[in-house]
C-alpha positions in Angstrom: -33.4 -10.0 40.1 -29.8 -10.7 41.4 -27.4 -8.1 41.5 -24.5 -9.0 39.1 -22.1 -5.6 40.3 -20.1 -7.7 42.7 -19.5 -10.3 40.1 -18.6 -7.5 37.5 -16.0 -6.3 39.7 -14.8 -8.9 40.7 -13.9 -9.6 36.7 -13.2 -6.1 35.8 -10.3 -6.6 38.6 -9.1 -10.0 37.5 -9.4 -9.3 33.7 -7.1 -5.6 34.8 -4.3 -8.5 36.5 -4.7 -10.8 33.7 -3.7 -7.7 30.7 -1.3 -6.3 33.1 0.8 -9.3 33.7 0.6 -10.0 29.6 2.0 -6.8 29.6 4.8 -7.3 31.7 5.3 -10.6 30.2 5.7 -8.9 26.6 8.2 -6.2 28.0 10.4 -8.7 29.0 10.6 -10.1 25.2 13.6 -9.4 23.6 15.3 -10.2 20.4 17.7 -11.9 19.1 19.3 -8.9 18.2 18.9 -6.8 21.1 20.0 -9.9 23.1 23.6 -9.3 20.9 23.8 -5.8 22.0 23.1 -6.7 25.5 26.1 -9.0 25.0 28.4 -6.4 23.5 27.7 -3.5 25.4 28.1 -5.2 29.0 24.8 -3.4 30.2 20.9 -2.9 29.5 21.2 -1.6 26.3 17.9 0.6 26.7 19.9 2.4 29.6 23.3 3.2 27.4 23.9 6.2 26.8 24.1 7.9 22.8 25.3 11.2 21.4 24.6 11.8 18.1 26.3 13.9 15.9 25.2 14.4 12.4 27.0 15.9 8.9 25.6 17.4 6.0 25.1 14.9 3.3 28.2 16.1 1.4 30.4 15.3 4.2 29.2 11.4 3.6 31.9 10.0 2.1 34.4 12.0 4.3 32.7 10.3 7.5 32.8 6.8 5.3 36.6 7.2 4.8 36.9 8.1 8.3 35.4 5.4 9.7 37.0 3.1 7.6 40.5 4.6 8.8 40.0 3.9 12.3 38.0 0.9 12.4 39.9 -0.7 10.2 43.2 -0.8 12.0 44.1 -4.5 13.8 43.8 -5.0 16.4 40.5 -3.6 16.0 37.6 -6.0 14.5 34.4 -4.3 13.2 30.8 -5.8 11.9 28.2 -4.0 10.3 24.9 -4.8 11.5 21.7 -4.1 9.6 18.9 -2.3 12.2 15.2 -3.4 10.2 13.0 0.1 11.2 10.1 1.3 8.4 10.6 4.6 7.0 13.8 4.6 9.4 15.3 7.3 6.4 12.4 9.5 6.7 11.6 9.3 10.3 14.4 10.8 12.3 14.8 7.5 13.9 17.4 7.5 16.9 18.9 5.1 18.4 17.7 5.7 21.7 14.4 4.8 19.6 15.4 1.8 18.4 16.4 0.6 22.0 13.7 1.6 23.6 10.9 -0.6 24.7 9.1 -2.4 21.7 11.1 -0.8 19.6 9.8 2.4 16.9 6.3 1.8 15.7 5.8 -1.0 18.7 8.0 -3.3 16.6 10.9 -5.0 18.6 14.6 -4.4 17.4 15.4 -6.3 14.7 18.6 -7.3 12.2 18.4 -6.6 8.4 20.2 -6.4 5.1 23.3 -2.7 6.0 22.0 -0.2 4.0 24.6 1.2 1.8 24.7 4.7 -0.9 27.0 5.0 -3.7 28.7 8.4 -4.3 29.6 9.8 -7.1 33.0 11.3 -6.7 35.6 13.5 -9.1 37.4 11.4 -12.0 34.5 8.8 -11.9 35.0 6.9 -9.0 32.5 5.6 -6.8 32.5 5.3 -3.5 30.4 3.1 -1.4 28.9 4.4 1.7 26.9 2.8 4.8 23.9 4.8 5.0 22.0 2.7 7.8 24.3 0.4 9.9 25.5 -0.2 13.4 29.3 -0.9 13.7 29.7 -3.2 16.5 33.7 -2.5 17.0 36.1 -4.3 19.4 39.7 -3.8 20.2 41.2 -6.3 22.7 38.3 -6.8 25.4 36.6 -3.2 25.1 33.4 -3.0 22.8 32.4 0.6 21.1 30.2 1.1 18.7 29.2 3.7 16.1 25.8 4.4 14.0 25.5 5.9 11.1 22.8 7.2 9.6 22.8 9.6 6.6 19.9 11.1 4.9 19.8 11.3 1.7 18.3 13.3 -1.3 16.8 11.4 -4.0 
């Protein structure tokens, strides 16, 4: 009978390179999208840092109105950006998260449709709010950019 453990090993070990370098290989992958925040942001978007702050539903379209105020002033130029992430309303779903490597749910970051929420406001009007977006914001040279995410009772 010939001993087959040296032979074993000898696959076990070169099998353990071969997943490990696929690995690497996959980590490397990037999206089109996160390729575009890479671009904006001047750095390794994975490595940025975020602060968060969030607001009571009500305060929705006070933030909307806000944020419309300021990033609507010229110079400044502003884009919404869809972010695609599955239950990313019900999740708690941060941006650190979406950043991070292979994305939430070991999907990579990807670009969708900007989420939006009408509000019902006094005297009938309506306004329209994002609900899920990233604003990608320049003024002159420098980039900033704001996320908003707003949960919201159905």
């Amino acid at each position: 009978m010939i001993d087959d453990a040296p032979r074993s090993a000898s696959f076990a070990v070169a099998f353990k390179q071969f997943i490990d370098a696929t690995n690497a290989e996959a980590a490397k992958e990037t999206t089109p999208l996160f390729d575009r925040l890479r671009e904006y942001l001047g750095a390794e978007p994975a490595k940025a840092p975020v602060v968060t702050e969030e607001f009571d539903n009500w305060d929705h379209p006070n933030v909307q109105v806000a944020l419309d105020a300021v990033l609507g002033k010229a110079p400044r130029t502003t884009e919404i950006v869809g972010i695609a992430a599955q239950n990313k309303r019900f999740g708690g779903v941060t941006f650190s998260d979406l950043l991070s490597a292979g994305g939430p749910w070991g999907r990579p970051l990807a670009e969708a449709a900007v989420d939006y929420v009408n509000f019902h406001l006094e005297d009938d009007k309506v306004l329209t709010c994002v609900q899920y977006g990233l604003f990608l914001a320049r003024q002159g040279p420098r980039a900033f950019s704001r996320r908003s995410r707003q949960r919201c009772a159905s």
